[in-house]
PDB file of N, CA, C and O in Angstrom:
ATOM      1  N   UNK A   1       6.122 -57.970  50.778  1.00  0.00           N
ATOM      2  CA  UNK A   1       7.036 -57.596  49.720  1.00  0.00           C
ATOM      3  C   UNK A   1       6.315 -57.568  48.378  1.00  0.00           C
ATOM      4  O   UNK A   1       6.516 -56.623  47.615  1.00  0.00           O
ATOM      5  N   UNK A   2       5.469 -58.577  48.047  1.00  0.00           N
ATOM      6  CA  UNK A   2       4.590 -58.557  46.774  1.00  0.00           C
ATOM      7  C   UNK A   2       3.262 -57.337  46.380  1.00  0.00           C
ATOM      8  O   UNK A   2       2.534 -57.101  45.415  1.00  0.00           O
ATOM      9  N   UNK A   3       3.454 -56.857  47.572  1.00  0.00           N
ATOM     10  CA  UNK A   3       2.068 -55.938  48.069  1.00  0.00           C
ATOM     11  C   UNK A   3       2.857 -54.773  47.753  1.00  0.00           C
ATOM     12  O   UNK A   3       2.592 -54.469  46.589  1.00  0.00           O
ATOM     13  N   UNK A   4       3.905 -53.788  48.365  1.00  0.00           N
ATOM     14  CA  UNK A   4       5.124 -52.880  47.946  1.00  0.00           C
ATOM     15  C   UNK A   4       4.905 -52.854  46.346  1.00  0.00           C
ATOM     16  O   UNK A   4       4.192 -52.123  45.659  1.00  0.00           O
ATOM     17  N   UNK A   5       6.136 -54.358  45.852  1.00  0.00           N
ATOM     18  CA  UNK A   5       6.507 -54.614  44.064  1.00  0.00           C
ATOM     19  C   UNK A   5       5.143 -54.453  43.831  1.00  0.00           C
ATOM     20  O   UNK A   5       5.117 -53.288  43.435  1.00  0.00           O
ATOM     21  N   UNK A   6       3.813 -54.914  43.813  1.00  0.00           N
ATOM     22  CA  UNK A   6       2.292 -54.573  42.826  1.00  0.00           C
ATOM     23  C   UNK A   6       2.704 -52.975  43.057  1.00  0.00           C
ATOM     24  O   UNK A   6       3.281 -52.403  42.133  1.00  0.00           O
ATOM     25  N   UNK A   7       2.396 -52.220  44.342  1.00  0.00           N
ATOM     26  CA  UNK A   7       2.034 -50.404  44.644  1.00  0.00           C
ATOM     27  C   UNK A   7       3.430 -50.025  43.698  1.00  0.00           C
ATOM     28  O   UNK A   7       2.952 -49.336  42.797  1.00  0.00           O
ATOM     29  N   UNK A   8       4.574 -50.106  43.509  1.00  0.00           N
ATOM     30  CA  UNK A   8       4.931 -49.940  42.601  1.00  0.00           C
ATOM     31  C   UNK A   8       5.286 -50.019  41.309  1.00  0.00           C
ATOM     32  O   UNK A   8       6.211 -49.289  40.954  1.00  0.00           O
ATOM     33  N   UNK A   9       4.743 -50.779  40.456  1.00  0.00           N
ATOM     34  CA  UNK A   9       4.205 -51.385  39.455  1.00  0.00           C
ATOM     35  C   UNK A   9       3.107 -50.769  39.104  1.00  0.00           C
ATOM     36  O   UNK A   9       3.155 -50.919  37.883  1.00  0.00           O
ATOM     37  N   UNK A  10       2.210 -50.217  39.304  1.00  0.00           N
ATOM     38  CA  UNK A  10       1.020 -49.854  39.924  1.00  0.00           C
ATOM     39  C   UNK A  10       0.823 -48.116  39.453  1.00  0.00           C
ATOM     40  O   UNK A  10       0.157 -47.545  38.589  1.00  0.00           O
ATOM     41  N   UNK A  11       1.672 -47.719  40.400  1.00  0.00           N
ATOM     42  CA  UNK A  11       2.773 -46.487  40.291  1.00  0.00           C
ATOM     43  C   UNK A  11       3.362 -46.006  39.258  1.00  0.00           C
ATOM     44  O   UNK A  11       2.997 -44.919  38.809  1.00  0.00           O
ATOM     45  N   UNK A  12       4.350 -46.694  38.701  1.00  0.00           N
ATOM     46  CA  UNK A  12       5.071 -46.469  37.546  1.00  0.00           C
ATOM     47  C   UNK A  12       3.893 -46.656  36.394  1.00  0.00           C
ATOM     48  O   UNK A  12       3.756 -45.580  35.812  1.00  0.00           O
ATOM     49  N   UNK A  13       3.089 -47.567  35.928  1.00  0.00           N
ATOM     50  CA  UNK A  13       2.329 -47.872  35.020  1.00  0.00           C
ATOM     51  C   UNK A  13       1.538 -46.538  34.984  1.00  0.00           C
ATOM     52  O   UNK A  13       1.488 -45.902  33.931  1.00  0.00           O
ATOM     53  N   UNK A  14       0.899 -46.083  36.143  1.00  0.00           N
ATOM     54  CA  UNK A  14       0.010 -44.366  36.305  1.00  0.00           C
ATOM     55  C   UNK A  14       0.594 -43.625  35.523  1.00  0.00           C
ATOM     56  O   UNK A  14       0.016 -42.999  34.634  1.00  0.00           O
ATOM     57  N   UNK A  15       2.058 -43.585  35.783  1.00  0.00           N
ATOM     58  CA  UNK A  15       3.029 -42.523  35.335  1.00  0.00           C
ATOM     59  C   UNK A  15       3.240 -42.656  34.298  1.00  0.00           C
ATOM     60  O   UNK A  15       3.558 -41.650  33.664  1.00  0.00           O
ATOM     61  N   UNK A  16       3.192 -43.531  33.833  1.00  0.00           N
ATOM     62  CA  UNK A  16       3.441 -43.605  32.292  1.00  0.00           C
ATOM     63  C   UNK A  16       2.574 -43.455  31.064  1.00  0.00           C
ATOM     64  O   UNK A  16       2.831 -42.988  29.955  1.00  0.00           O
ATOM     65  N   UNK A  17       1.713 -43.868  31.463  1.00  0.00           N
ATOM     66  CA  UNK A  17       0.532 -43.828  31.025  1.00  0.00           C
ATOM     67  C   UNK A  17      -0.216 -42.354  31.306  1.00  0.00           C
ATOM     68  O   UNK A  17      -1.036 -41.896  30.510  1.00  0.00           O
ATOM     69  N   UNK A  18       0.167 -41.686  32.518  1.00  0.00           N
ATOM     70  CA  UNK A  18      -0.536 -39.928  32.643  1.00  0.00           C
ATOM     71  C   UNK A  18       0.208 -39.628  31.964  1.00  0.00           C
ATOM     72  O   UNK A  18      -0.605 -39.193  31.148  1.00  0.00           O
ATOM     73  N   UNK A  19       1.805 -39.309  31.171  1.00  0.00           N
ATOM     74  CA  UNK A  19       2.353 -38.811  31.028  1.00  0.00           C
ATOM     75  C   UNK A  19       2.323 -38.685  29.026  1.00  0.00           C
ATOM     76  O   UNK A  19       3.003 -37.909  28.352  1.00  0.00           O
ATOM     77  N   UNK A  20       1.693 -39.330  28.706  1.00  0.00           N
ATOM     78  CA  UNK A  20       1.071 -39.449  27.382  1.00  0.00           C
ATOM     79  C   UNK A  20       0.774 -38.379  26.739  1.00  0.00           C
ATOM     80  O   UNK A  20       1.392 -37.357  27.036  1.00  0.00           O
ATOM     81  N   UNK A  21       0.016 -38.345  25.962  1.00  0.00           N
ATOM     82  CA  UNK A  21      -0.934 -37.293  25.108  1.00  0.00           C
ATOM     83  C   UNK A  21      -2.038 -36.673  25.798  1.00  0.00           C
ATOM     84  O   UNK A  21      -2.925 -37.432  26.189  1.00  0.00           O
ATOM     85  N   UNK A  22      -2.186 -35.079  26.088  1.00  0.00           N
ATOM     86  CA  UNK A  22      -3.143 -34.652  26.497  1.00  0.00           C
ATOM     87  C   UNK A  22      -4.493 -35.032  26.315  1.00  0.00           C
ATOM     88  O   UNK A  22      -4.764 -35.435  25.184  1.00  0.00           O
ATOM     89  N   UNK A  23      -5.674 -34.996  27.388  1.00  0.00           N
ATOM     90  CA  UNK A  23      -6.403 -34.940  27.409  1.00  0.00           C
ATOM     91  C   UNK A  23      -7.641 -34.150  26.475  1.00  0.00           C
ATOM     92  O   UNK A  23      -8.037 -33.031  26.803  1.00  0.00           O
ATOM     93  N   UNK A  24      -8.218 -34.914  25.222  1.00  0.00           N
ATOM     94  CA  UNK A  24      -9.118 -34.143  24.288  1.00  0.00           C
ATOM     95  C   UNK A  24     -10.504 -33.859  24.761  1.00  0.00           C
ATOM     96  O   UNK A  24     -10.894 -34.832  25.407  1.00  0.00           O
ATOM     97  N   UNK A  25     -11.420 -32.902  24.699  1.00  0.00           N
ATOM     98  CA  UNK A  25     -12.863 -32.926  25.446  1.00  0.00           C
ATOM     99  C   UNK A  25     -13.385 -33.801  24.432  1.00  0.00           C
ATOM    100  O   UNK A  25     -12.554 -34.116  23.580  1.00  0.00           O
ATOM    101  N   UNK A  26     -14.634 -34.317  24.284  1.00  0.00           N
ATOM    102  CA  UNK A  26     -15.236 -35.147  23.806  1.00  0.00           C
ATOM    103  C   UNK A  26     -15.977 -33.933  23.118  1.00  0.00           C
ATOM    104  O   UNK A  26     -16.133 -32.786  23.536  1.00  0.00           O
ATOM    105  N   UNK A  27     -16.500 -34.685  21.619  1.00  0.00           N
ATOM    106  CA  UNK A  27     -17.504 -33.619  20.941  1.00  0.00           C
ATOM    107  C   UNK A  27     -18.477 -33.086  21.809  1.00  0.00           C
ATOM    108  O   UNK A  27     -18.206 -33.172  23.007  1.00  0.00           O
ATOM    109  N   UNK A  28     -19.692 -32.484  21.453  1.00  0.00           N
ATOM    110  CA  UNK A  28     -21.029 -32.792  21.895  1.00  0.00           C
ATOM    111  C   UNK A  28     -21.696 -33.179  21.457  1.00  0.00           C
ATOM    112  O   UNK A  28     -21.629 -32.857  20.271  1.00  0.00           O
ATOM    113  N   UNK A  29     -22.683 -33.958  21.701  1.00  0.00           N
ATOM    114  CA  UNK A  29     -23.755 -34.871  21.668  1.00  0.00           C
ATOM    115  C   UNK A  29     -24.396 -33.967  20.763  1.00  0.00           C
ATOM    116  O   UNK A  29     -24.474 -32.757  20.974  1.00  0.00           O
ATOM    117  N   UNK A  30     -25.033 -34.771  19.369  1.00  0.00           N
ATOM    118  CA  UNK A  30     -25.784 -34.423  18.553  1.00  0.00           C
ATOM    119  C   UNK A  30     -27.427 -34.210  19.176  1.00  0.00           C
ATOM    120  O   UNK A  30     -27.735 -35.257  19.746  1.00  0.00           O
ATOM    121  N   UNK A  31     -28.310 -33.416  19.228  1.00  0.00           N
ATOM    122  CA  UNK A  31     -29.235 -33.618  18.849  1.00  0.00           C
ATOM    123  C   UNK A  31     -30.668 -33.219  18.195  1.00  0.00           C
ATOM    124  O   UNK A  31     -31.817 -33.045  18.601  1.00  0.00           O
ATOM    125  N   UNK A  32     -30.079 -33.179  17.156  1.00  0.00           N
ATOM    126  CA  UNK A  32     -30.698 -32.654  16.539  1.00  0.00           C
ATOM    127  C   UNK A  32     -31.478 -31.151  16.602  1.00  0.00           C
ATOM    128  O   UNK A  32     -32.477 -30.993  15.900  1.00  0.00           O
ATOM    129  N   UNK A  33     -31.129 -30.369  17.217  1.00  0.00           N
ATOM    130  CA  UNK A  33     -32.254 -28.954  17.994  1.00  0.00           C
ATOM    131  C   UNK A  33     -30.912 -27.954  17.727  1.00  0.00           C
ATOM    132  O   UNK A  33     -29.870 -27.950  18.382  1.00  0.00           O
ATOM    133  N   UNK A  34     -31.257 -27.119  16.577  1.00  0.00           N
ATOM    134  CA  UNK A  34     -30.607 -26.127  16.484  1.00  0.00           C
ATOM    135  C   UNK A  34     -31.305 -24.937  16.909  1.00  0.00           C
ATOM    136  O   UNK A  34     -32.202 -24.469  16.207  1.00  0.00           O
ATOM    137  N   UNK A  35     -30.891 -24.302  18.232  1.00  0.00           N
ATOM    138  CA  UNK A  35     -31.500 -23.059  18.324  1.00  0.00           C
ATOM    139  C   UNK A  35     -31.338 -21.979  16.965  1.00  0.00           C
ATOM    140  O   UNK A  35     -30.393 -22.147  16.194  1.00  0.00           O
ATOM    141  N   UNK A  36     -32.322 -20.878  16.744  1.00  0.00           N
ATOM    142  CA  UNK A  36     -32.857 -19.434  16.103  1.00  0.00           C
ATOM    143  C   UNK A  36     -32.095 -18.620  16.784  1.00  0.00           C
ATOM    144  O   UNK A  36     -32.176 -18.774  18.002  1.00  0.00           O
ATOM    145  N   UNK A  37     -31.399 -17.825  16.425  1.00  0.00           N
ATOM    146  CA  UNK A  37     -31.078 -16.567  17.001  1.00  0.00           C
ATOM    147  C   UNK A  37     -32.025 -15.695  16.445  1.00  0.00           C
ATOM    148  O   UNK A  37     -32.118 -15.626  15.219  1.00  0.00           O
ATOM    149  N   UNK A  38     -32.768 -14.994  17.205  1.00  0.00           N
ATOM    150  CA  UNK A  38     -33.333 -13.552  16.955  1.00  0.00           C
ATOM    151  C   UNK A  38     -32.598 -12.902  16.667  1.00  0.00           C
ATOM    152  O   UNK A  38     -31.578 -12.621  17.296  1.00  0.00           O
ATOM    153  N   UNK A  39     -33.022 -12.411  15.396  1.00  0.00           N
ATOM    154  CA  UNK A  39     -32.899 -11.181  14.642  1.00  0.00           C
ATOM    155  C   UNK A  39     -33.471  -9.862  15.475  1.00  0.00           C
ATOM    156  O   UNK A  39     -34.665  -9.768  15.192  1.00  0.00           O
ATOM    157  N   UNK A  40     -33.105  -8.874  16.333  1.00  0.00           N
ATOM    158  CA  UNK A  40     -33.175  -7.947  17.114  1.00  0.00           C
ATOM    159  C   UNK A  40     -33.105  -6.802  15.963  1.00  0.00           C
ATOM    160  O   UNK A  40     -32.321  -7.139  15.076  1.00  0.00           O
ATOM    161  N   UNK A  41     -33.598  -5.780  15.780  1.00  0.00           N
ATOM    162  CA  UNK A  41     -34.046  -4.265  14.835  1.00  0.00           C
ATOM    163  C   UNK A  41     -32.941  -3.751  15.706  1.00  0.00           C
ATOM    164  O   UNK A  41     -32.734  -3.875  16.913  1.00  0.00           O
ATOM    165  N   UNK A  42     -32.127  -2.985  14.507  1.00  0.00           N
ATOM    166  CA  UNK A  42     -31.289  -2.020  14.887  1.00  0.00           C
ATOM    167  C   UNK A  42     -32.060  -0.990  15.524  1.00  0.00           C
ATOM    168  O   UNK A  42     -32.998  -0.602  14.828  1.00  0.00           O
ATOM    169  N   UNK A  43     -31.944  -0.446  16.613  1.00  0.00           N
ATOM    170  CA  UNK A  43     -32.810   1.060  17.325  1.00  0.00           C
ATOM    171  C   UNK A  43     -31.968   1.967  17.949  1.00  0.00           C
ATOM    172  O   UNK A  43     -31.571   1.606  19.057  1.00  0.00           O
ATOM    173  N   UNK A  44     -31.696   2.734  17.664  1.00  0.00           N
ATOM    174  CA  UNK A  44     -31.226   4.256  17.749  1.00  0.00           C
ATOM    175  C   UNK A  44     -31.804   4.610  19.291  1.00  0.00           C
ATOM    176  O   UNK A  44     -32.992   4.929  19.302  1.00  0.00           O
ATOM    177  N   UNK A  45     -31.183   4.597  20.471  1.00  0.00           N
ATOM    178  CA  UNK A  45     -31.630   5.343  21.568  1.00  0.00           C
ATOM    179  C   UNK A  45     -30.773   6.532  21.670  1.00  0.00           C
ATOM    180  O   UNK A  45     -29.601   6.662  21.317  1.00  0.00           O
ATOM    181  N   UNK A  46     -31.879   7.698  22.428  1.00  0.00           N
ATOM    182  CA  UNK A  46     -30.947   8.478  23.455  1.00  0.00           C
ATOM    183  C   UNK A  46     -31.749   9.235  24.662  1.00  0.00           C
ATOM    184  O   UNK A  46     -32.974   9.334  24.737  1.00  0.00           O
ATOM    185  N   UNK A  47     -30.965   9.654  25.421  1.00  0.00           N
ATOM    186  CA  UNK A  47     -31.493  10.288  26.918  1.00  0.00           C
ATOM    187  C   UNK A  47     -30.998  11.575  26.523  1.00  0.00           C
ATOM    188  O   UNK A  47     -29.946  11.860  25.950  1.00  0.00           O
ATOM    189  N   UNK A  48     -32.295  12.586  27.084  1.00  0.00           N
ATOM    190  CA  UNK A  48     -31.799  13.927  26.992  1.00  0.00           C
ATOM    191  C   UNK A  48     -31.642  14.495  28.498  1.00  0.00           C
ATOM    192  O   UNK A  48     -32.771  14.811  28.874  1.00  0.00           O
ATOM    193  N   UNK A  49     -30.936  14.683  29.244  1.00  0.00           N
ATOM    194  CA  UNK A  49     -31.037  15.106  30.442  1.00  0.00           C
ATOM    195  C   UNK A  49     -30.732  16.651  30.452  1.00  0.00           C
ATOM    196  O   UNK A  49     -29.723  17.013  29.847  1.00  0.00           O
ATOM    197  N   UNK A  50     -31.443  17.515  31.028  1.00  0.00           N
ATOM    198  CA  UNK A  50     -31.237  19.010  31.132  1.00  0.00           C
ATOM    199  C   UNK A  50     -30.721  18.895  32.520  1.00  0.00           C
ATOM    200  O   UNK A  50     -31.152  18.230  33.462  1.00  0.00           O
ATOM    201  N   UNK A  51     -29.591  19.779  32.425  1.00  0.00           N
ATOM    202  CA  UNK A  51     -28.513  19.983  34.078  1.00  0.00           C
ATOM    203  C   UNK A  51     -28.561  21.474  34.039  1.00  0.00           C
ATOM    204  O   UNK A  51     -28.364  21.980  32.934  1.00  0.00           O
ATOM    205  N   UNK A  52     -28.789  22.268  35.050  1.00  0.00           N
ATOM    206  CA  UNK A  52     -28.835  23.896  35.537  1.00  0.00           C
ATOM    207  C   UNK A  52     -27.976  23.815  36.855  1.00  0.00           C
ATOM    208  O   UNK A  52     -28.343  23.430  37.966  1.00  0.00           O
ATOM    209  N   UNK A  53     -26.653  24.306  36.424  1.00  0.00           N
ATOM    210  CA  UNK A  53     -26.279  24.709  38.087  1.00  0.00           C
ATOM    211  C   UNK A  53     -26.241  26.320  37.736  1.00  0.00           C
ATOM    212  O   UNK A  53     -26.311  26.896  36.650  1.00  0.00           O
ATOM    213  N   UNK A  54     -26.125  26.732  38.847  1.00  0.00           N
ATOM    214  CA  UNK A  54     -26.219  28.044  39.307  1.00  0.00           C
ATOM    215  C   UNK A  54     -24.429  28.571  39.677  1.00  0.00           C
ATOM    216  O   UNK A  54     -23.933  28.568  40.804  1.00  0.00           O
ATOM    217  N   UNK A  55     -23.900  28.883  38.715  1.00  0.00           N
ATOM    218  CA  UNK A  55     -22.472  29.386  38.618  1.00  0.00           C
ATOM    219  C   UNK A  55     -22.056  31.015  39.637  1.00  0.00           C
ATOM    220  O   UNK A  55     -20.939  31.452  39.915  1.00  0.00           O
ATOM    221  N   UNK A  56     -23.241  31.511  39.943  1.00  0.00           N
ATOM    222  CA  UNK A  56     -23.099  32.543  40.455  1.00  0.00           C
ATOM    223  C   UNK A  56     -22.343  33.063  41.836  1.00  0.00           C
ATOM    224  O   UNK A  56     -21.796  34.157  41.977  1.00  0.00           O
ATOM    225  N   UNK A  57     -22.464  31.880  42.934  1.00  0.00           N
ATOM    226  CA  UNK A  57     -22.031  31.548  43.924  1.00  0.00           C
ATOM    227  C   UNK A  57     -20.112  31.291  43.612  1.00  0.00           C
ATOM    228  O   UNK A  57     -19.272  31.760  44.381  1.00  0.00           O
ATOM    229  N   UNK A  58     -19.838  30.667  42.655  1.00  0.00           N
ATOM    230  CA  UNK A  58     -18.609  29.873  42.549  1.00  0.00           C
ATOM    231  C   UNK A  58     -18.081  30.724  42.324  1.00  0.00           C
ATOM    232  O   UNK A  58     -17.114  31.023  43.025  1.00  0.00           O
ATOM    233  N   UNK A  59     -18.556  31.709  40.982  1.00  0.00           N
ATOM    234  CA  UNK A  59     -17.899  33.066  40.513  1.00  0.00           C
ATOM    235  C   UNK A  59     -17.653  34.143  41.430  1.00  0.00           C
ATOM    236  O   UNK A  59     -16.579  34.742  41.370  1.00  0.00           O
ATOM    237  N   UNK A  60     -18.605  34.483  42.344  1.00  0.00           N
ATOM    238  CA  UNK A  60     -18.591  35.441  43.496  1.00  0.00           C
ATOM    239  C   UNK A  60     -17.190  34.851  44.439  1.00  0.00           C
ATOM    240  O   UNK A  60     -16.193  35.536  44.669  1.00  0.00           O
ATOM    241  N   UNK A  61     -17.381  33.566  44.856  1.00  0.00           N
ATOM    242  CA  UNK A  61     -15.906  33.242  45.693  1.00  0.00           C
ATOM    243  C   UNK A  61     -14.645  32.893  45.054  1.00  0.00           C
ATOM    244  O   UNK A  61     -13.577  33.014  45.655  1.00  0.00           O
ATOM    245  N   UNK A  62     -14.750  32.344  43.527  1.00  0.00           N
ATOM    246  CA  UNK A  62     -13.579  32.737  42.661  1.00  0.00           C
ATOM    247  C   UNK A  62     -13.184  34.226  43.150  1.00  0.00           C
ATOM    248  O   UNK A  62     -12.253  34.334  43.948  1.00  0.00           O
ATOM    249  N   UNK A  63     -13.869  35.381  42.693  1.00  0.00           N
ATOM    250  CA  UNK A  63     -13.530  36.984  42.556  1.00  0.00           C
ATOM    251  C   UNK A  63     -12.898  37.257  44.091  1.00  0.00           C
ATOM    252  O   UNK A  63     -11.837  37.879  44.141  1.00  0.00           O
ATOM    253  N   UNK A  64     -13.417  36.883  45.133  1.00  0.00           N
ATOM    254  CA  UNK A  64     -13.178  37.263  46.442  1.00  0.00           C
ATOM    255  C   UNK A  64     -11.917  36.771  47.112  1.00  0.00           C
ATOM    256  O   UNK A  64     -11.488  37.181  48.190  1.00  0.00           O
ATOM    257  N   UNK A  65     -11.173  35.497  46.060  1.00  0.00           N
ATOM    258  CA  UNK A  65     -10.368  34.556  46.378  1.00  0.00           C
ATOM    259  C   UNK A  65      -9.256  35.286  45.844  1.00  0.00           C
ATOM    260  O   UNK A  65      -8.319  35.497  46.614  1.00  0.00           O
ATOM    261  N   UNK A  66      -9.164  35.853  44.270  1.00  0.00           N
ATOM    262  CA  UNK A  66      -8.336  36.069  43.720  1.00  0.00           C
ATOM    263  C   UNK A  66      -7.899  37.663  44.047  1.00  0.00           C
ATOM    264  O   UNK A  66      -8.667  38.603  44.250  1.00  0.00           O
ATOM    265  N   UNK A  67      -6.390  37.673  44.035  1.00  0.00           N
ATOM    266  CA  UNK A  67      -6.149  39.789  44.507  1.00  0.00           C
ATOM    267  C   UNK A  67      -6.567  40.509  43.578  1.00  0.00           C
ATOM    268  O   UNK A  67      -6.813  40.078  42.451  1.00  0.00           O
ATOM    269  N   UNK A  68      -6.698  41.702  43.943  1.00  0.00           N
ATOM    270  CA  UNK A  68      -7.145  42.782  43.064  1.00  0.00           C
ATOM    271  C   UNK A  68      -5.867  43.304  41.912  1.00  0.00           C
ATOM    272  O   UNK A  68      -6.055  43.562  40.724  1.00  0.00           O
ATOM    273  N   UNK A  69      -4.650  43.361  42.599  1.00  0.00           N
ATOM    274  CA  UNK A  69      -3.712  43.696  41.863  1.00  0.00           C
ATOM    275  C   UNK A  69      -2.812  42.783  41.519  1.00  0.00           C
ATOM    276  O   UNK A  69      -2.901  41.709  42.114  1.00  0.00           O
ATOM    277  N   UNK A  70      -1.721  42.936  40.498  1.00  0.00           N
ATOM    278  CA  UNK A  70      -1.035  42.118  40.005  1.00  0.00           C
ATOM    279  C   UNK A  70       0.409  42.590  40.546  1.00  0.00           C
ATOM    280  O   UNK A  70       0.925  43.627  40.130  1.00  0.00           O
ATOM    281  N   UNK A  71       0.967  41.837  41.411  1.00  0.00           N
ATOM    282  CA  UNK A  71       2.599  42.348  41.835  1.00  0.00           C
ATOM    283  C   UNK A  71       3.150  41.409  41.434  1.00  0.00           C
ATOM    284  O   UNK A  71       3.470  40.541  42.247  1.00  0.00           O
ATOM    285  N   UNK A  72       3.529  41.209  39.719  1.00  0.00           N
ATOM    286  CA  UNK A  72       4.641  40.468  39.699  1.00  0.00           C
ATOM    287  C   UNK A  72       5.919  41.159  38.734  1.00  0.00           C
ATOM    288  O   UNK A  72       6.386  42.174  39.252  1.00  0.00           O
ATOM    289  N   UNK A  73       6.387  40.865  37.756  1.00  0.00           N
ATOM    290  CA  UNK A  73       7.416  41.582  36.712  1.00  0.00           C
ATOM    291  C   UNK A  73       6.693  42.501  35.716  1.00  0.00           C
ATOM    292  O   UNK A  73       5.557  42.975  35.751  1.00  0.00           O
ATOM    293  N   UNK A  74       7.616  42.604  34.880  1.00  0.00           N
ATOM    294  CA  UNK A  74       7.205  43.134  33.329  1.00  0.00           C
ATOM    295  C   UNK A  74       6.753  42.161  32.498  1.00  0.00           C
ATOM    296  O   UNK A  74       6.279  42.435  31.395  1.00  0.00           O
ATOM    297  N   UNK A  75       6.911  40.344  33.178  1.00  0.00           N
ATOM    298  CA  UNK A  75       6.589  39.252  32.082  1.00  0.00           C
ATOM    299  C   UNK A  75       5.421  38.712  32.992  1.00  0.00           C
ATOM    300  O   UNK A  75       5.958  38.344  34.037  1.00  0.00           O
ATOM    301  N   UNK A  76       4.490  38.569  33.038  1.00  0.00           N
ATOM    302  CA  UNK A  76       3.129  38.182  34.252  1.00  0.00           C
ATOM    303  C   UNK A  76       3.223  36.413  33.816  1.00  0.00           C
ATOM    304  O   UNK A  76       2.671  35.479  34.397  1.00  0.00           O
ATOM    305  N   UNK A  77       3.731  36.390  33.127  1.00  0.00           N
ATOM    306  CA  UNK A  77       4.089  34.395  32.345  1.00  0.00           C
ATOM    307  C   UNK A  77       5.042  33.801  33.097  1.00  0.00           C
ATOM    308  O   UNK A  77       5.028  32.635  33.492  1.00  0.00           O
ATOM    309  N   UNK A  78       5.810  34.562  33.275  1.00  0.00           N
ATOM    310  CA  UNK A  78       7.311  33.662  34.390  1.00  0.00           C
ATOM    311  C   UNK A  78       6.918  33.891  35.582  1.00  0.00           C
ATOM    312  O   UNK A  78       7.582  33.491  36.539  1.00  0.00           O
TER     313      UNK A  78
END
C-alpha cells in the first residue's frame, strides 16, 4: 500500500511540475572564435548554348495534315 501512495505521489508531483513553464534552450557556450565570412566578388555569369533544329520535316507534315480547302461559312471564326 505504501509502495502504490509513493508511485502516486510520485506521479502527481511529475505532473505538476511538467506542467509548468516551457522548456528554454540554454545559450551557447562562449568561446571566444568568431568565424570571417568571406567576402565572395560579385561575378556576372552566362552560358551561351546554340540549338538548330531542322523545322522542315514538321512543316512538310503540318502541310500534309492540314486540307487544302476551307468548307466552312461566310464567318471561318465560328
Amino acid at each position: 500500500m505504501a509502495n502504490a501512495t509513493c508511485s502516486i505521489v510520485l506521479g502527481l508531483t511529475l505532473v505538476l511540475l511538467g506542467c509548468g513553464r516551457p522548456l528554454q534552450p540554454l545559450p551557447p557556450h562562449s568561446t571566444g572564435y568568431a568565424p570571417v565570412a568571406d567576402s565572395l566578388p560579385a561575378v556576372e555569369s552566362r552560358v551561351t548554348i546554340p540549338v538548330r533544329v531542322d523545322l522542315a520535316p514538321m512543316i512538310e507534315k503540318a502541310q500534309s495534315d492540314l486540307p487544302r480547302e476551307f468548307s466552312g461559312g461566310e464567318h471561318p471564326c465560328s
